[in-house]
N, CA, C and O atoms as CSV, one atom per row, in Angstrom:
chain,resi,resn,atom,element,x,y,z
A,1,UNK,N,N,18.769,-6.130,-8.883
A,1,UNK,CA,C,17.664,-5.717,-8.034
A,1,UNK,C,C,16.639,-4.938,-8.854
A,1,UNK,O,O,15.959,-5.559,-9.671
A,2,UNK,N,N,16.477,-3.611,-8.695
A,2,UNK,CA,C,15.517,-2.890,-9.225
A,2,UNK,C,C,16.096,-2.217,-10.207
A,2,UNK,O,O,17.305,-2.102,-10.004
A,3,UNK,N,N,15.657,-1.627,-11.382
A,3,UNK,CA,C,16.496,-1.114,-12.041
A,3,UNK,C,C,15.308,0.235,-12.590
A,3,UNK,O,O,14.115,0.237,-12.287
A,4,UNK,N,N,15.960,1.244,-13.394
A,4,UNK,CA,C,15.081,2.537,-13.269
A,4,UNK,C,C,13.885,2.437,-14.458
A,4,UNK,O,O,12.883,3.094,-14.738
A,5,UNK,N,N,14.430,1.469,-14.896
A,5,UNK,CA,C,12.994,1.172,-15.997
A,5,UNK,C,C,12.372,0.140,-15.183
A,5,UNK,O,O,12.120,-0.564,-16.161
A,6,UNK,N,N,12.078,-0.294,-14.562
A,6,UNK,CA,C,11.057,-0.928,-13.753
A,6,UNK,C,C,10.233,0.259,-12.690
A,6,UNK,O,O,9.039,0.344,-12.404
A,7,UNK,N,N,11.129,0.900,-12.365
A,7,UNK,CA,C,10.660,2.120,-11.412
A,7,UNK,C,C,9.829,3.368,-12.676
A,7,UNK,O,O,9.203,4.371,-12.334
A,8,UNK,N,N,10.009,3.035,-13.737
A,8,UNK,CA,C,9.591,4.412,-14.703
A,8,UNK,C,C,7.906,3.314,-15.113
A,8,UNK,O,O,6.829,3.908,-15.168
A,9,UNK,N,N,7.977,1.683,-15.365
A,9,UNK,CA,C,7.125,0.986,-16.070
A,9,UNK,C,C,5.865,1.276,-14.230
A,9,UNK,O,O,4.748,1.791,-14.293
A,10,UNK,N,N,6.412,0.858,-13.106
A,10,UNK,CA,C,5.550,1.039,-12.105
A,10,UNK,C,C,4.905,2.032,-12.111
A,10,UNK,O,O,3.674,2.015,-12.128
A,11,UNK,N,N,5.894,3.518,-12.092
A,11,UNK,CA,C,4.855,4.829,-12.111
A,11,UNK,C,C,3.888,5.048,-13.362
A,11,UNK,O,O,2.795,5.600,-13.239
A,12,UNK,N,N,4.367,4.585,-14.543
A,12,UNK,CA,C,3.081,4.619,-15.474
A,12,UNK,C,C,2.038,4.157,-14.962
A,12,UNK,O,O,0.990,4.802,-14.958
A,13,UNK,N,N,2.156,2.915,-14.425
A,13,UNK,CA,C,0.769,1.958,-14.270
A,13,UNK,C,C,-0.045,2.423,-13.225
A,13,UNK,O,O,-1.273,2.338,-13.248
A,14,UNK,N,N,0.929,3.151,-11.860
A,14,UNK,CA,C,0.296,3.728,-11.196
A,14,UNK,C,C,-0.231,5.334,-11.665
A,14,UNK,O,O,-0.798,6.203,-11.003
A,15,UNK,N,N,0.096,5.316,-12.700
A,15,UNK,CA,C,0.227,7.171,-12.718
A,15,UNK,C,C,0.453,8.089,-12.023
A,15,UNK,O,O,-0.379,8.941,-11.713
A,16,UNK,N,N,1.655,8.057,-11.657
A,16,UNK,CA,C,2.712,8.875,-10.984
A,16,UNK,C,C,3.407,9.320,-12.003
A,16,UNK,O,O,3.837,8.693,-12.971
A,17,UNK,N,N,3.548,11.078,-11.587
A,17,UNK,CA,C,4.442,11.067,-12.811
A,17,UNK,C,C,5.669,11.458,-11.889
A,17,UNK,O,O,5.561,12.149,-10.876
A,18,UNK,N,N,6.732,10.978,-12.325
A,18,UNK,CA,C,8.498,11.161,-11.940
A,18,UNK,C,C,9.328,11.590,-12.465
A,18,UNK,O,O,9.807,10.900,-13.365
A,19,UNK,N,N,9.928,12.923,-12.195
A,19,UNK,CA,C,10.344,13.347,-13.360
A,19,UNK,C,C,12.218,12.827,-13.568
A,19,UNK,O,O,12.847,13.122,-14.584
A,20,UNK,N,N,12.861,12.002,-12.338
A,20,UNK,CA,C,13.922,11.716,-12.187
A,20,UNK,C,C,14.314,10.135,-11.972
A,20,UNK,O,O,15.361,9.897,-11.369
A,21,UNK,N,N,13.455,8.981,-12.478
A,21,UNK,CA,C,13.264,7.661,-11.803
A,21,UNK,C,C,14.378,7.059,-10.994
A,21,UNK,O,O,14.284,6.102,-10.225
A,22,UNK,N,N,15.755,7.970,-11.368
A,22,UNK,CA,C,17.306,7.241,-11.117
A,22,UNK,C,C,16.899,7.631,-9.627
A,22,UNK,O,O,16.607,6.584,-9.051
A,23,UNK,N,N,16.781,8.600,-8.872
A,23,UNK,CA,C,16.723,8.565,-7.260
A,23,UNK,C,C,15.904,8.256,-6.419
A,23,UNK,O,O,15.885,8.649,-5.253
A,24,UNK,N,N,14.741,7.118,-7.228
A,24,UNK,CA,C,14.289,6.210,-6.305
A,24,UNK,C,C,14.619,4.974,-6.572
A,24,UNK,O,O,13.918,4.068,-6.120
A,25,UNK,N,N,15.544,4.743,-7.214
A,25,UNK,CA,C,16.443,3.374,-7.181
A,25,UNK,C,C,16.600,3.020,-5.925
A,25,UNK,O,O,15.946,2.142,-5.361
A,26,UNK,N,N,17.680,3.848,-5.320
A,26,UNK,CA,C,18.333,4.045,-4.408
A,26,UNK,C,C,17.311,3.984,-3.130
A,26,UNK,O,O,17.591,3.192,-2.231
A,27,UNK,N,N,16.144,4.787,-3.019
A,27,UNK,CA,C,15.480,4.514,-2.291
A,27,UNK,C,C,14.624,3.008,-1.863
A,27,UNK,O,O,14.091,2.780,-0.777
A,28,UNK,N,N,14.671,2.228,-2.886
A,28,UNK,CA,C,13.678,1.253,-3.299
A,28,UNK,C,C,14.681,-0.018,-2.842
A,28,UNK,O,O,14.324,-1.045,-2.264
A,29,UNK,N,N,15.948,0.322,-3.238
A,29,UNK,CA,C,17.149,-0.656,-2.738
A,29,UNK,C,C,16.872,-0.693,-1.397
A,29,UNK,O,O,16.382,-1.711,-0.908
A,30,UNK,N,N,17.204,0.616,-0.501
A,30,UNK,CA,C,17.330,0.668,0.610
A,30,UNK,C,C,15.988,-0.480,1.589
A,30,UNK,O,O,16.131,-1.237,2.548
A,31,UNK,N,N,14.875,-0.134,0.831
A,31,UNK,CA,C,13.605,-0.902,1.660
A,31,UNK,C,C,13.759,-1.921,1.146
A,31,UNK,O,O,13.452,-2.826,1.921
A,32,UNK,N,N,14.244,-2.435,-0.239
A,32,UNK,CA,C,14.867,-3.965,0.093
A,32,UNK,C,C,15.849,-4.424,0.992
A,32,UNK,O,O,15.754,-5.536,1.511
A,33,UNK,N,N,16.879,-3.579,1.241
A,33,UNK,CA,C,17.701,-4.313,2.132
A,33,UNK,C,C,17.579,-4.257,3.689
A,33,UNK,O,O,18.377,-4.809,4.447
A,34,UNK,N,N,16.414,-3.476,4.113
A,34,UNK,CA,C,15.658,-3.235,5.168
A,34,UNK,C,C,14.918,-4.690,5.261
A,34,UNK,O,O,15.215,-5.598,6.037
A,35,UNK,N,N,14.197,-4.687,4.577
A,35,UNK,CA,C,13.251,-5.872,4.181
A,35,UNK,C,C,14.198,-7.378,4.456
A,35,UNK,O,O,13.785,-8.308,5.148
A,36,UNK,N,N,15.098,-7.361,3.974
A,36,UNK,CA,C,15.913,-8.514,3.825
A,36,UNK,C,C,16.551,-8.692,5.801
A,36,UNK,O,O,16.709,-9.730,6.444
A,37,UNK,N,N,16.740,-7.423,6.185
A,37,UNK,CA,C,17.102,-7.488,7.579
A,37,UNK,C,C,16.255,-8.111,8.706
A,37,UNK,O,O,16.539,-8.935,9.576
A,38,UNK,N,N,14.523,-7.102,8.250
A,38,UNK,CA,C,13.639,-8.317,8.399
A,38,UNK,C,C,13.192,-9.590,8.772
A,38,UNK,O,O,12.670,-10.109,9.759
A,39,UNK,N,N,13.643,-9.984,7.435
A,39,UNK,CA,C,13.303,-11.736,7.094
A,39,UNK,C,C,14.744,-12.552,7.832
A,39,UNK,O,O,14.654,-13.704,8.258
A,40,UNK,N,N,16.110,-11.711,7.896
A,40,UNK,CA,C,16.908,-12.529,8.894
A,40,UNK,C,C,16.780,-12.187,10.301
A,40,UNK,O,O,17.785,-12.161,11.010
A,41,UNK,N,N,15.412,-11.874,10.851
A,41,UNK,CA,C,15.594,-11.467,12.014
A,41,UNK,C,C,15.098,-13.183,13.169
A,41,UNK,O,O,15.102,-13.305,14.394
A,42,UNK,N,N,14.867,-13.846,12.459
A,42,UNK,CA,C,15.088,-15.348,13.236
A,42,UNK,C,C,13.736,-14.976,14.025
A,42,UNK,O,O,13.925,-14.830,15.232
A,43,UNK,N,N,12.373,-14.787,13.578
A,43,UNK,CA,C,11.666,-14.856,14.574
A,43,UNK,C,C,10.505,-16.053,14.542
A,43,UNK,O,O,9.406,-15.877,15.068
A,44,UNK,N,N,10.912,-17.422,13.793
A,44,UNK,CA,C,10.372,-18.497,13.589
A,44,UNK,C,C,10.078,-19.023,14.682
A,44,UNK,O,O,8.943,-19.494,14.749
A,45,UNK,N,N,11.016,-19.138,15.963
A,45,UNK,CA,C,11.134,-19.756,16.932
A,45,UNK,C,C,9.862,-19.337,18.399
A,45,UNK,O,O,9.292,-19.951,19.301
A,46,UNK,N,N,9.938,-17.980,17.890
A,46,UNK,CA,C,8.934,-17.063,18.767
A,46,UNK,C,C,6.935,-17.003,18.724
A,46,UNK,O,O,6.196,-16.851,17.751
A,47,UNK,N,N,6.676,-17.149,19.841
A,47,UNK,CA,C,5.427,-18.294,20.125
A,47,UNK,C,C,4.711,-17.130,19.871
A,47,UNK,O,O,4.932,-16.332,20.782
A,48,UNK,N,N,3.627,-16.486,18.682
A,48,UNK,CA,C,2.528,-15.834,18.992
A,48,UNK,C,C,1.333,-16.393,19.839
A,48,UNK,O,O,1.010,-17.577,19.736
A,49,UNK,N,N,0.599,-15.416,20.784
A,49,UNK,CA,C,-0.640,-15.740,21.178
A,49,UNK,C,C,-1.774,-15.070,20.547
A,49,UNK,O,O,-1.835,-13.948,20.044
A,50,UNK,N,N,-2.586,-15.906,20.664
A,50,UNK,CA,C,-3.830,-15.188,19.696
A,50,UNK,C,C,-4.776,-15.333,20.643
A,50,UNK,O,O,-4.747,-16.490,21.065
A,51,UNK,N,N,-5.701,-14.598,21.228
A,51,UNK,CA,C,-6.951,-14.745,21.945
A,51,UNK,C,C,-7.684,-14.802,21.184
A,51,UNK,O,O,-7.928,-14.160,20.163
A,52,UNK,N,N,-8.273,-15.982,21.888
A,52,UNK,CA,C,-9.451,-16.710,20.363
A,52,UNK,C,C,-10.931,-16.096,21.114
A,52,UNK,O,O,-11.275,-16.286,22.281
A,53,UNK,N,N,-11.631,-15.348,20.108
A,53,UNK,CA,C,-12.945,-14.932,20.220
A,53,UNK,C,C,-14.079,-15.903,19.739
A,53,UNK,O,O,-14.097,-16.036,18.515
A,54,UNK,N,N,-15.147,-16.699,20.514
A,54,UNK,CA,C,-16.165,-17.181,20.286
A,54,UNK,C,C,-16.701,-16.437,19.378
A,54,UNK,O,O,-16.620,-15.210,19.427
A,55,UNK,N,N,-17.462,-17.231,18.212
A,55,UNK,CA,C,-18.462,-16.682,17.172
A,55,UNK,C,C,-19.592,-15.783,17.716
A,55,UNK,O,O,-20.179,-14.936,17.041
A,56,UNK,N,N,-19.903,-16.151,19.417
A,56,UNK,CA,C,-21.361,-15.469,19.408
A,56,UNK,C,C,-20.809,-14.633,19.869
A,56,UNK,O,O,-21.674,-13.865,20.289
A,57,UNK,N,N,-19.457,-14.087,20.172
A,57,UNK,CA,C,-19.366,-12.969,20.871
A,57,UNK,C,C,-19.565,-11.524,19.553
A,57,UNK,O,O,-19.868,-10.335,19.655
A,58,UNK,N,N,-19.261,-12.293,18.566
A,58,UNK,CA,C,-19.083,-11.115,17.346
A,58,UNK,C,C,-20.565,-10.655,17.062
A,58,UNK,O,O,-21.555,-11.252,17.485
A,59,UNK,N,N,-20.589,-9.295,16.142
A,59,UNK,CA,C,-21.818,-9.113,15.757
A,59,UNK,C,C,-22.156,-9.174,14.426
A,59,UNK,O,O,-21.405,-8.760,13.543
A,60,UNK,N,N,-23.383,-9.730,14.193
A,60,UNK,CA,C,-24.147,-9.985,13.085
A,60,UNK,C,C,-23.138,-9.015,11.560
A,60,UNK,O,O,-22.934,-7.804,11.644
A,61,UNK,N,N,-22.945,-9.349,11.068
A,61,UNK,CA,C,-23.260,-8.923,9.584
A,61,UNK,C,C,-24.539,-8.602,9.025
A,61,UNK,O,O,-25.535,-9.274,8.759
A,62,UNK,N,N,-24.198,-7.225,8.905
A,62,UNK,CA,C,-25.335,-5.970,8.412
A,62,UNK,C,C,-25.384,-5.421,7.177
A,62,UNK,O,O,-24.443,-4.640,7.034
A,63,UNK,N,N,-26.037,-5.490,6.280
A,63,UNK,CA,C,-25.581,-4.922,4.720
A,63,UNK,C,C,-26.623,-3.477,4.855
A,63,UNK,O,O,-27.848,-3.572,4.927
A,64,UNK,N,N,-25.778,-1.982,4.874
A,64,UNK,CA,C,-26.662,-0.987,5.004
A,64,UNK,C,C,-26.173,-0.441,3.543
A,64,UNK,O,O,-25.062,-0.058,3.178
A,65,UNK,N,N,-27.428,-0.549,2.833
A,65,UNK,CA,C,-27.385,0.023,1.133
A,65,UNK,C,C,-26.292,1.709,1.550
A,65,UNK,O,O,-26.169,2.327,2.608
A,66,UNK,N,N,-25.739,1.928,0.269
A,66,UNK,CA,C,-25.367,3.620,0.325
A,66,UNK,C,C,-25.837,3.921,-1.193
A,66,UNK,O,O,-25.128,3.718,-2.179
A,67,UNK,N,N,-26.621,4.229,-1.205
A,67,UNK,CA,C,-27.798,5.199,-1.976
A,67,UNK,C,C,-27.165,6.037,-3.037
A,67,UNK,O,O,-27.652,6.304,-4.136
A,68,UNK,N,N,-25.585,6.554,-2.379
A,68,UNK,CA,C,-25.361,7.952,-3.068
A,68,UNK,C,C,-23.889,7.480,-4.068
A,68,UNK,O,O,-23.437,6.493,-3.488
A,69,UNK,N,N,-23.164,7.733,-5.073
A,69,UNK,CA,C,-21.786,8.021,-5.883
A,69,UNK,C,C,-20.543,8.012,-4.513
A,69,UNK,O,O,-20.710,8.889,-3.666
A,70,UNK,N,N,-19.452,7.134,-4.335
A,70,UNK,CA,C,-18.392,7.114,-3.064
A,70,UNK,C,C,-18.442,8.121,-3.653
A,70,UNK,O,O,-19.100,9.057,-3.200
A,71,UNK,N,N,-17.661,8.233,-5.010
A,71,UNK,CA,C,-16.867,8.662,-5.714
A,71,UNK,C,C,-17.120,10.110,-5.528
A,71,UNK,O,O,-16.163,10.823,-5.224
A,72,UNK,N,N,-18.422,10.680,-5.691
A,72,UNK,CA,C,-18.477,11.917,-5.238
A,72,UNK,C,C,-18.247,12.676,-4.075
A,72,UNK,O,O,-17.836,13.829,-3.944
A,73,UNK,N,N,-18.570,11.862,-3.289
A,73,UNK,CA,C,-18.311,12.335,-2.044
A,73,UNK,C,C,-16.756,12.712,-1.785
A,73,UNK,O,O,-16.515,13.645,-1.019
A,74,UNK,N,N,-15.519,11.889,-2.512
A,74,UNK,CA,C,-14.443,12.818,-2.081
A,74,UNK,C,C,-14.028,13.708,-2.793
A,74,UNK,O,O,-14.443,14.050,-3.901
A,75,UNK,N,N,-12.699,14.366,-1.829
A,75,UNK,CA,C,-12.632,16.137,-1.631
A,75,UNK,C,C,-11.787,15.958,-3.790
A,75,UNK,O,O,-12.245,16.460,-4.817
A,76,UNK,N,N,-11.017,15.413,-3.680
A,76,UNK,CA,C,-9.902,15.466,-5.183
A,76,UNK,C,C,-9.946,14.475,-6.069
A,76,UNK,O,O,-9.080,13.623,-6.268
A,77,UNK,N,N,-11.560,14.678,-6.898
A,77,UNK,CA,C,-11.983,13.241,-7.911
A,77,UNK,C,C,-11.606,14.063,-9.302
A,77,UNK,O,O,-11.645,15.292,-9.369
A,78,UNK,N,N,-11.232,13.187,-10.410
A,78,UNK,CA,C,-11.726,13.964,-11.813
A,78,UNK,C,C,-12.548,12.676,-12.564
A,78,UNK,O,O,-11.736,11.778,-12.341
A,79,UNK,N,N,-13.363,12.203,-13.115
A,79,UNK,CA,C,-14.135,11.413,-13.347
A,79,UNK,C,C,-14.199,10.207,-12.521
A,79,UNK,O,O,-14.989,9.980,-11.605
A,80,UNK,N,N,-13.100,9.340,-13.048
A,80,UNK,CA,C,-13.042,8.103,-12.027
A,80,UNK,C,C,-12.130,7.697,-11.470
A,80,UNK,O,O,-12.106,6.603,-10.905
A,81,UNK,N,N,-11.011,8.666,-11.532
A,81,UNK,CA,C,-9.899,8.936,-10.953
A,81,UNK,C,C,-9.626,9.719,-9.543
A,81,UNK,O,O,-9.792,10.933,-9.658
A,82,UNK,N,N,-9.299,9.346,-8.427
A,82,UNK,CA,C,-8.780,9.780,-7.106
A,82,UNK,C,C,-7.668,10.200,-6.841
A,82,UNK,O,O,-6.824,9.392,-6.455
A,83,UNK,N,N,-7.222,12.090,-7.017
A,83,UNK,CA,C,-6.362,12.598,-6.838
A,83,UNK,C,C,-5.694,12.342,-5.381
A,83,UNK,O,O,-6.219,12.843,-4.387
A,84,UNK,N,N,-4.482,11.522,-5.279
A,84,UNK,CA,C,-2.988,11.743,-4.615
A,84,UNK,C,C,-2.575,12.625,-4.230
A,84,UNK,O,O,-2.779,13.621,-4.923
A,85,UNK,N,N,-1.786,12.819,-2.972
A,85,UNK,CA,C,-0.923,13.833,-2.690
A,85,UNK,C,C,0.182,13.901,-4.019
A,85,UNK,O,O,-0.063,13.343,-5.089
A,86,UNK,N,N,1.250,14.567,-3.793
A,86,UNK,CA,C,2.229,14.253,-4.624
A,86,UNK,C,C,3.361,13.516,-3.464
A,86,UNK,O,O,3.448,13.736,-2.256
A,87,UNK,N,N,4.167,12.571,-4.330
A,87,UNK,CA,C,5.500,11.837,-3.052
A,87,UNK,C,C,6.234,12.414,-3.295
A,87,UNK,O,O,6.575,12.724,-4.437
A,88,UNK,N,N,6.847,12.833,-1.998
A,88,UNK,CA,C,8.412,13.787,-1.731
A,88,UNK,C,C,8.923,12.979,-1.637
A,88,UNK,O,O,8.601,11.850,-1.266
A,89,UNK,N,N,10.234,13.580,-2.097
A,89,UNK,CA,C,11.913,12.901,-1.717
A,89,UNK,C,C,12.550,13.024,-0.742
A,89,UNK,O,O,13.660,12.497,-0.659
């Protein structure tokens, strides 16, 4: 399945830093085998409905310029980077 150097190569890329990668193994297993419970839950058979919306009911597509940096505007930037909470265990 997952192993803790895949969990140490992910947080690099995301830049997370972790200072223990072995106890989200365990966590990461678990939402796979959640996941897997999921996908055997047999719901192929089960009829979605979709209410279909006419085109004219929608509205136009509007392109309104933004003038100003997103980037500045939020609260925890350092150049071009967007400070994270930190993830608890």
């Amino acid at each position: 399945m997952v192993t803790e150097e895949e969990i140490e190569h992910v947080s690099k890329l995301m830049k997370i830093e972790i200072d223990d990668h072995k106890e989200y193994v365990e966590k990461v297993h678990t939402m796979i085998n959640y996941f897997d419970i999921l996908d055997s839950a047999g719901v192929e058979s089960e009829e979605i409905s979709v209410q279909e919306i006419p085109i004219s009911n929608l509205r136009d597509d509007e392109y309104i310029p933004f003038n100003q940096k997103l980037i500045e505007k939020l609260k925890h930037y350092k150049g071009t980077y967007v400070r994270a909470p930190k993830m608890s265990s």
